[in-house]
Phi, psi and omega in degrees: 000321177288331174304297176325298165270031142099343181272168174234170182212113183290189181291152168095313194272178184268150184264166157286150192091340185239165159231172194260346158266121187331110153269017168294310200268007172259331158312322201277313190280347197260318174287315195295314168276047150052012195297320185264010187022232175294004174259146174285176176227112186309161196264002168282306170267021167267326210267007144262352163294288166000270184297346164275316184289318200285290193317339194259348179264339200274337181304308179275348130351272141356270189304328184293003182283284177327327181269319158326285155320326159289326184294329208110042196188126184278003180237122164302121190230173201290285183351304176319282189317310176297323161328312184274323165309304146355281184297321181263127175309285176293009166236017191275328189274034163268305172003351193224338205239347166226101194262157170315157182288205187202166135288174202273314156320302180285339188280342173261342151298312181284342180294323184293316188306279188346277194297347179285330182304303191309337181278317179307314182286313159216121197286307182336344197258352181296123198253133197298168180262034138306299196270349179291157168295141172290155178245032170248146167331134132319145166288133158300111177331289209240113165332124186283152185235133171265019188229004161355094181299141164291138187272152184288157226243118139336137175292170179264151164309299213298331179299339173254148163226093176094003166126006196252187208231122146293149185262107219252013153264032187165336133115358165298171160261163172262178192225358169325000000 
């Protein structure tokens, strides 16, 4: 809008008056967690809701620059974010939601720890051992014979065209 009369504004800044998050879609996130259950929010305090979140992403940016940057480096990566969540007083309450990184080991231990809790805390969750999958071969439905006919082997759909047999010396079909 602003570009249009003529002023310029870069990406990212604020017009005054406006803010840079949709608000239909901070509306949208305040309903789905239930946070104001039945009360609404006046558009004043969404356009001040707004202006703290784009202040609290453009902060924690920042600081993930910064930690970016002690490495050497112009690109943010998640270790950053998590780094800054860690370090900064005013992200911690991220902790749970960008946790330190893990190895692929370690994430499948702490996955056993996890589910061993869960069985402990409710044995209900325990799957009978009827139902686990067996670890022995199945028996063959039909006994193998070596003296058999072998049954003849379906033509492939690719061999055919409209239902015919390609003459695969000259690329007609037979009516054969």
């Amino acid at each position: 809008n602003a570009r249009k009369n003529g002023s310029s504004t870069k990406p990212g800044e604020r017009i005054p008056g406006h803010t840079l998050l949709p608000a239909v879609r901070l509306e949208n996130i305040i309903q789905a967690d239930g946070v104001t259950g039945n009360m609404a929010l006046s558009k004043e305090g969404l356009f001040v809701l707004s202006i703290a979140t784009e202040e609290f992403i453009k902060r924690l940016i920042q600081a993930a620059h910064r930690e970016a940057s002690a490495h050497r480096r112009n690109q943010i990566n998640y270790p950053d974010m998590s780094a800054t969540v860690q370090q900064y007083q005013e992200f911690m309450i991220l902790a749970e939601t960008i946790p330190p990184p893990v190895t692929l080991s370690d994430a499948f231990i702490l996955r056993q720890d996890k589910e061993r809790e869960l069985l402990e805390d409710n044995p209900a969750l325990a799957v009978p051992y009827s139902l686990l999958p067996s670890t022995q071969p199945s028996p063959d439905p039909e006994p193998s014979n070596s003296n058999a006919i072998p049954k003849p082997q379906k033509k492939s759909r690719a061999s055919l065209a409209n239902g015919k047999e390609k003459d695969k010396s000259n690329g007609t079909a037979s009516t054969s």
